[in-house]
TORKEDREN-159122 format. One record per atom (N, C-alpha, C): residue in three letters; x, y, z; residue number from 0. Coordinates in steps of 0.2 Angstrom, whole numbers. Layout:
residues N
code, x, y, z, pos
ala, X, Y, Z, NUM
...
END
This chain:
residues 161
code, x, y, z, pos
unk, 590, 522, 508, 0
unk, 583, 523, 508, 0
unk, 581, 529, 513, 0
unk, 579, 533, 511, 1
unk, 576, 539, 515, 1
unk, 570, 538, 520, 1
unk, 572, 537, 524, 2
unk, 566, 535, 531, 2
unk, 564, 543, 538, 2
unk, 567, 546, 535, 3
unk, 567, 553, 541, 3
unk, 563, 556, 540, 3
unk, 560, 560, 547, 4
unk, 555, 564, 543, 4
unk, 556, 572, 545, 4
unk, 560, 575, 541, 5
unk, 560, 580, 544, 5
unk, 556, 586, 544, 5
unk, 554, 584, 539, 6
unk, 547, 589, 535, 6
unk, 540, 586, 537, 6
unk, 535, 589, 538, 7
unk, 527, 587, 542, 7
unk, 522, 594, 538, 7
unk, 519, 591, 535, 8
unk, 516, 594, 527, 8
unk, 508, 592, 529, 8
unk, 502, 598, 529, 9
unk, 497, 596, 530, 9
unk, 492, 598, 525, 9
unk, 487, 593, 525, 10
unk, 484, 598, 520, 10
unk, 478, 602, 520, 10
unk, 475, 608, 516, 11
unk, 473, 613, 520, 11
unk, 466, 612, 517, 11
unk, 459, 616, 519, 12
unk, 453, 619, 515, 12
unk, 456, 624, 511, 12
unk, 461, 630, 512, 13
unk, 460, 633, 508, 13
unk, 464, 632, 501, 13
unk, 462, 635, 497, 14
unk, 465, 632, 490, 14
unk, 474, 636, 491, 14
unk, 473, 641, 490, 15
unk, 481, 646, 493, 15
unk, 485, 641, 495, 15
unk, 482, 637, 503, 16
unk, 487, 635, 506, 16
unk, 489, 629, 505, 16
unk, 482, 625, 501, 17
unk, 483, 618, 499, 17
unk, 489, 618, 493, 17
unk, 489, 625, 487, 18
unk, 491, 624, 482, 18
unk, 501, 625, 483, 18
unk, 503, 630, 488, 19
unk, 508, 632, 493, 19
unk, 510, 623, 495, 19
unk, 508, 620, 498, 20
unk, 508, 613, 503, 20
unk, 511, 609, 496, 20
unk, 505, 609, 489, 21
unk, 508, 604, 485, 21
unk, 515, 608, 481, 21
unk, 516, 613, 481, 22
unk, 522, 615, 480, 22
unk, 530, 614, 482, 22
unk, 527, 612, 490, 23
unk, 534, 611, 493, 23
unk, 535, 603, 492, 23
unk, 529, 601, 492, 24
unk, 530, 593, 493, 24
unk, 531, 590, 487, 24
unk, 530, 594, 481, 25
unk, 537, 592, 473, 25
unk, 541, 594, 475, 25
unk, 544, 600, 477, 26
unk, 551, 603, 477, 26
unk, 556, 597, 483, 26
unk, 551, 593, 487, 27
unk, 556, 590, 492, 27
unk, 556, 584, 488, 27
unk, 551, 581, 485, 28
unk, 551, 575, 482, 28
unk, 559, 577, 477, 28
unk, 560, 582, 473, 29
unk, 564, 583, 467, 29
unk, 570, 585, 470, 29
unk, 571, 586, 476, 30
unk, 577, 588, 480, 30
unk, 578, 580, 486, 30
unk, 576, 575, 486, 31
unk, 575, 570, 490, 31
unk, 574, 570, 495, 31
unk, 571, 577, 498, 32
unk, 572, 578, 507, 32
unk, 566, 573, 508, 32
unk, 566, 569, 514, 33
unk, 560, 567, 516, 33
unk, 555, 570, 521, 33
unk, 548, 564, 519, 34
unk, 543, 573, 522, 34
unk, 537, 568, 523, 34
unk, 532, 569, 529, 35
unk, 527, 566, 530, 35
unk, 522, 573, 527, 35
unk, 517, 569, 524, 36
unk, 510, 573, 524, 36
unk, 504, 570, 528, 36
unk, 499, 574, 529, 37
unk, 496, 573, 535, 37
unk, 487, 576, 528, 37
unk, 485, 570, 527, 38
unk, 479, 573, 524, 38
unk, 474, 568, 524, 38
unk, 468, 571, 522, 39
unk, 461, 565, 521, 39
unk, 459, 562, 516, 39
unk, 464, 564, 509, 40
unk, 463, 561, 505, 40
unk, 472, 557, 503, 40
unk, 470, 552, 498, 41
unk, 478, 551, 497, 41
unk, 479, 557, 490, 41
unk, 485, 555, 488, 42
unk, 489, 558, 481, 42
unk, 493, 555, 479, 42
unk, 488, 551, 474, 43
unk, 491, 542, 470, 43
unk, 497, 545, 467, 43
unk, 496, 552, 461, 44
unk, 501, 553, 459, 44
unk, 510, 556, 463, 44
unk, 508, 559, 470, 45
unk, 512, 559, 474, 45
unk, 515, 553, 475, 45
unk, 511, 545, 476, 46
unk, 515, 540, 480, 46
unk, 517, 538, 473, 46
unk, 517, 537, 467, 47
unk, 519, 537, 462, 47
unk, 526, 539, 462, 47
unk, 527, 545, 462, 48
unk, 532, 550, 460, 48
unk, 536, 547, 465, 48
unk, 535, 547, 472, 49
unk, 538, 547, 479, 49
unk, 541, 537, 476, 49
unk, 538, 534, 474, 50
unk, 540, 528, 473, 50
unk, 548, 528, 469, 50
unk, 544, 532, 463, 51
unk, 549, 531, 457, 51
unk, 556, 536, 459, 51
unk, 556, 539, 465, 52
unk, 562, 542, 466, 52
unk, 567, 540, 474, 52
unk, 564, 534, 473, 53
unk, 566, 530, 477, 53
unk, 565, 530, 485, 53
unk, 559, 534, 488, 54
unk, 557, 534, 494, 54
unk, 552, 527, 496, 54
unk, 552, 527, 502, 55
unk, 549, 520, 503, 55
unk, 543, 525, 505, 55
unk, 538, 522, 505, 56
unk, 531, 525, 506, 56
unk, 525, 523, 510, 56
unk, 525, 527, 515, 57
unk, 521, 521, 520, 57
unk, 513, 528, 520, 57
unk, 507, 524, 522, 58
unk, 504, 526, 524, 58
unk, 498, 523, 529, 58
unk, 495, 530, 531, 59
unk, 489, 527, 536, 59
unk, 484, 528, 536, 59
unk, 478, 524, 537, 60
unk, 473, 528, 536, 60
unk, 468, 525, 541, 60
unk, 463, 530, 542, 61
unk, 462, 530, 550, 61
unk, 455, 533, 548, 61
unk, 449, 528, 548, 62
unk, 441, 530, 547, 62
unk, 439, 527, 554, 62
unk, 431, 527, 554, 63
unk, 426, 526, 557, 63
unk, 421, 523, 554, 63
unk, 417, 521, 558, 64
unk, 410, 518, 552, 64
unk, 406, 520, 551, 64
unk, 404, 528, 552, 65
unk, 399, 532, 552, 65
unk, 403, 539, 550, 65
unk, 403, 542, 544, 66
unk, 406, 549, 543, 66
unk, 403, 556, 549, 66
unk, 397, 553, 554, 67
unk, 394, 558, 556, 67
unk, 398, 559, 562, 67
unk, 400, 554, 564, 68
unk, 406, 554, 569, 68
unk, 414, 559, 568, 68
unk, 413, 558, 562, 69
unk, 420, 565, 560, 69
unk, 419, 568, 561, 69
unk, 410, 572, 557, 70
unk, 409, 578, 558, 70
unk, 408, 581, 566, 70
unk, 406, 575, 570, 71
unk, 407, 579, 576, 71
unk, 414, 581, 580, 71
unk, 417, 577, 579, 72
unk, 424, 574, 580, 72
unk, 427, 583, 578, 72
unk, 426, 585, 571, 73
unk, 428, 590, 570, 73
unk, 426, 596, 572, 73
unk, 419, 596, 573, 74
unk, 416, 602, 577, 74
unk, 419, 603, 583, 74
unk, 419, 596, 586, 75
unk, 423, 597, 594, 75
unk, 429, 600, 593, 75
unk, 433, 597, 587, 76
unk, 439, 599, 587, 76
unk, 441, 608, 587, 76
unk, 437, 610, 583, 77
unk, 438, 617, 582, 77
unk, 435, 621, 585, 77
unk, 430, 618, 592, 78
unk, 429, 625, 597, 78
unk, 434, 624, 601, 78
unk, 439, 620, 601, 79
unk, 444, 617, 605, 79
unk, 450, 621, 602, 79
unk, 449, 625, 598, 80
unk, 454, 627, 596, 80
unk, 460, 625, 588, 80
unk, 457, 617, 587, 81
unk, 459, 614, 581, 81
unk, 460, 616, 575, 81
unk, 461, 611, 572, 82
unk, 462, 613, 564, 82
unk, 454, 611, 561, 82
unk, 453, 614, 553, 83
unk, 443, 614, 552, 83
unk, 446, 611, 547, 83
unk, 441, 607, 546, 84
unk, 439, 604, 540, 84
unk, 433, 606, 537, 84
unk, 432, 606, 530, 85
unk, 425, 609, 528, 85
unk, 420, 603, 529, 85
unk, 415, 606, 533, 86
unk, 409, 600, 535, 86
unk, 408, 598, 530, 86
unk, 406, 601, 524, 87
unk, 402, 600, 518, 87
unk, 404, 594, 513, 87
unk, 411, 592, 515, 88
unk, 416, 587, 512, 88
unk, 416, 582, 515, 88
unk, 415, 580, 521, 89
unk, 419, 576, 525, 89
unk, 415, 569, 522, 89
unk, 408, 566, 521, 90
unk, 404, 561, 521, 90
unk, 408, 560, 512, 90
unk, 407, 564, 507, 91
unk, 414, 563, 502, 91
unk, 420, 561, 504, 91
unk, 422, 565, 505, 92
unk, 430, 566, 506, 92
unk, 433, 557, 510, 92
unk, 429, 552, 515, 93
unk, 426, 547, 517, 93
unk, 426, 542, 511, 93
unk, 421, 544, 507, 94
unk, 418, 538, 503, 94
unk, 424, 538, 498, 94
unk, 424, 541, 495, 95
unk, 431, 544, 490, 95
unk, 438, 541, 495, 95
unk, 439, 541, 499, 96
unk, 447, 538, 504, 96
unk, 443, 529, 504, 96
unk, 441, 530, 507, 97
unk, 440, 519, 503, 97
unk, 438, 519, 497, 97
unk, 438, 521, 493, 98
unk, 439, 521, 485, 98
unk, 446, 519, 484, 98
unk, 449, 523, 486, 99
unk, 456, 524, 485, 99
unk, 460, 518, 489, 99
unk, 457, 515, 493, 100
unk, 461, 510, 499, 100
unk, 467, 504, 494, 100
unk, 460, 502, 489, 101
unk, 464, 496, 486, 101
unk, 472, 499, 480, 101
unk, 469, 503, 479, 102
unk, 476, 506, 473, 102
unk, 480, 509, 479, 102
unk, 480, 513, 485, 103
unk, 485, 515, 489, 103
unk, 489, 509, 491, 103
unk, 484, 503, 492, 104
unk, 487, 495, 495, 104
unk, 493, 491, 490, 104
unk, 493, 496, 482, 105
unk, 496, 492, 479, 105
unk, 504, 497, 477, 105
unk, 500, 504, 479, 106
unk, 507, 507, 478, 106
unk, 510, 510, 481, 106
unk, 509, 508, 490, 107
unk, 512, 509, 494, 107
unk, 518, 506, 497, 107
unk, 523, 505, 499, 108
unk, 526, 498, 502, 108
unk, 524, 498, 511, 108
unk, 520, 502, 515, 109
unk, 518, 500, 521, 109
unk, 513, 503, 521, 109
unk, 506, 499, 522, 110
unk, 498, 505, 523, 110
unk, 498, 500, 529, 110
unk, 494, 503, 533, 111
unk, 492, 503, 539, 111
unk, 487, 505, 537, 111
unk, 478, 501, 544, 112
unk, 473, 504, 544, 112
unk, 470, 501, 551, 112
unk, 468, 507, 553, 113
unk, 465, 509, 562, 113
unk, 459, 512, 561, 113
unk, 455, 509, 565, 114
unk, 446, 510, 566, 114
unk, 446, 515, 571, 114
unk, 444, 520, 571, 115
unk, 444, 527, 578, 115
unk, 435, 526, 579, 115
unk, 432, 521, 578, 116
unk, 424, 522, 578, 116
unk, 423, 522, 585, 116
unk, 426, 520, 591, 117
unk, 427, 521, 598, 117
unk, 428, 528, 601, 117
unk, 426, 531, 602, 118
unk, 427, 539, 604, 118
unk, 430, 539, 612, 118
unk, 436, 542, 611, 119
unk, 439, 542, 617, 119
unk, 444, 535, 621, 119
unk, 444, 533, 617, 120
unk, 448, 524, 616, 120
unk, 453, 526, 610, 120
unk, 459, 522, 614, 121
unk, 463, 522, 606, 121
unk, 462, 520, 600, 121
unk, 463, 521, 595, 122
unk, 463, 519, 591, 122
unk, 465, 511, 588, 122
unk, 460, 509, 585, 123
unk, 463, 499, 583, 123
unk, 466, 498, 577, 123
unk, 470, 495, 576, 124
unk, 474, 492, 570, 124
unk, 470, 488, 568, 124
unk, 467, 487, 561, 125
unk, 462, 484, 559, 125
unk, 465, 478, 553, 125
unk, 470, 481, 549, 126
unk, 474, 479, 545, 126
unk, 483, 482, 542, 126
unk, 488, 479, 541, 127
unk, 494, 479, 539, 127
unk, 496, 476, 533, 127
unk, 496, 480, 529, 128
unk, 499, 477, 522, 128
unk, 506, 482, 520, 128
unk, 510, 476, 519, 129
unk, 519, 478, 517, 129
unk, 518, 474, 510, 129
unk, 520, 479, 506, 130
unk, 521, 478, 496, 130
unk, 517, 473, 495, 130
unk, 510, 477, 494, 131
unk, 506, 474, 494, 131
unk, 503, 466, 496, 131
unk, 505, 464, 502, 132
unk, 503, 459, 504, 132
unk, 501, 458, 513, 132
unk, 493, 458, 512, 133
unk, 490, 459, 521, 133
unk, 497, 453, 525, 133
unk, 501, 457, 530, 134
unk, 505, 455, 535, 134
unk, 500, 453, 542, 134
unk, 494, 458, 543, 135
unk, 490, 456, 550, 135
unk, 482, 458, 548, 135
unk, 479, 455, 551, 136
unk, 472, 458, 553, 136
unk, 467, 454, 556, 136
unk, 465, 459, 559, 137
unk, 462, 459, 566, 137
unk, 455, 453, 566, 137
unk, 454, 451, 572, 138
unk, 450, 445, 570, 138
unk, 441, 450, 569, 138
unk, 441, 456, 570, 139
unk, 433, 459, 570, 139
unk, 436, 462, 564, 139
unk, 432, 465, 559, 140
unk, 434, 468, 554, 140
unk, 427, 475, 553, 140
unk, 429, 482, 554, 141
unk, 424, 486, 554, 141
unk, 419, 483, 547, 141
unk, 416, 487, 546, 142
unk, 412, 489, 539, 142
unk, 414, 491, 534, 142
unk, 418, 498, 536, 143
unk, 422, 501, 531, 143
unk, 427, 498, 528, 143
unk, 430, 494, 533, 144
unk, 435, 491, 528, 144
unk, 434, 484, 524, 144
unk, 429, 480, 528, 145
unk, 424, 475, 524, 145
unk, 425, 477, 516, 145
unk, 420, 484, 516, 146
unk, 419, 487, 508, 146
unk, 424, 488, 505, 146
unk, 430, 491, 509, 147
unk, 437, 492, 506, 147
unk, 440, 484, 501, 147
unk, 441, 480, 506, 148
unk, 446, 475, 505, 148
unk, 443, 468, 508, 148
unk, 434, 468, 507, 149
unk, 432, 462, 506, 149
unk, 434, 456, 506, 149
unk, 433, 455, 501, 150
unk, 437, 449, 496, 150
unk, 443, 447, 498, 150
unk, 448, 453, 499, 151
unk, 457, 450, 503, 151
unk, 456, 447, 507, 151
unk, 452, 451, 512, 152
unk, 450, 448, 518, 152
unk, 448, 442, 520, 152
unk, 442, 441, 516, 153
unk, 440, 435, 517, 153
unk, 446, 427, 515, 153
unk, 449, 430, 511, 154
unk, 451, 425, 508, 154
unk, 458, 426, 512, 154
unk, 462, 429, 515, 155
unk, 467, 429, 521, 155
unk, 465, 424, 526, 155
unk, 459, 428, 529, 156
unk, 458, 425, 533, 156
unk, 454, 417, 533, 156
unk, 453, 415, 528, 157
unk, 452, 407, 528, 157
unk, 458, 402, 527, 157
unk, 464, 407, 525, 158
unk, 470, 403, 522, 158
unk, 474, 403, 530, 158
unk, 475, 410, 534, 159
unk, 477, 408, 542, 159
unk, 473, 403, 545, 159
unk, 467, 401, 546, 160
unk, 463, 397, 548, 160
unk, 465, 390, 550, 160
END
């Protein structure tokens, strides 16, 4: 099982550089090197491909409860020096990734999910799920992932109880 990471793969606003990023990250899928990617969206058919060529596949996803908190989040970030995000996406690019949470949940073998809605506090582990089945979650559960994972949740947490 390939667990390394020695590739660290982001993804970009610009299309050039986004289209470069998915280039590399088929050719390592098709060479089996291992490789984190770093993005706000997932790529089902990446975890797809990464599945069936025998990588275990973890991911993380990391909201808040308010998108307008990213976009500030990111404005700070980029007089700072940071990397941009396009403002115009972000309240999308959001609503779209918990869209995405329940199918990432089934064909991932480790997702993790952390609430950043605290500004300047660590980050909270909200929920853990390993092949498809929640291993932890937190006794507060934000909103956003209410929406997400509702239902699991509820019904988890009544069978710990």
């Amino acid at each position: 099982m390939k667990t390394a990471f020695p590739k660290c793969l982001q993804n970009s606003a610009s299309p050039l550089e986004q289209a470069e990023t998915d280039q590399v990250r088929r050719r390592l899928l098709k060479v089996g090197e291992s490789f984190v990617y770093v993005g706000n969206l997932f790529d089902l058919e990446v975890i797809r491909d990464a599945r069936t060529a025998g990588y275990e596949t973890k991911a993380v996803y990391v909201a808040t409860e308010d998108p307008n908190l990213n976009l500030g989040r990111v404005l700070i970030r980029v007089s700072n020096g940071g990397r941009f995000a396009p403002i115009s996406r972000i309240a999308q690019d959001c609503a779209h990734g918990l869209r995405q949470l329940p199918k990432v949940k089934n064909l991932t073998d480790d997702l993790m999910l952390f609430d950043n809605t605290a500004h300047g506090r660590n980050v909270r582990l909200v929920a853990h799920v390993q092949y498809g089945k929640l291993v932890k979650l937190a006794r507060e559960i934000p909103k956003w992932a209410q929406k997400a994972f509702g239902a699991d949740f509820t019904a988890w947490l009544a069978a710990s109880s």
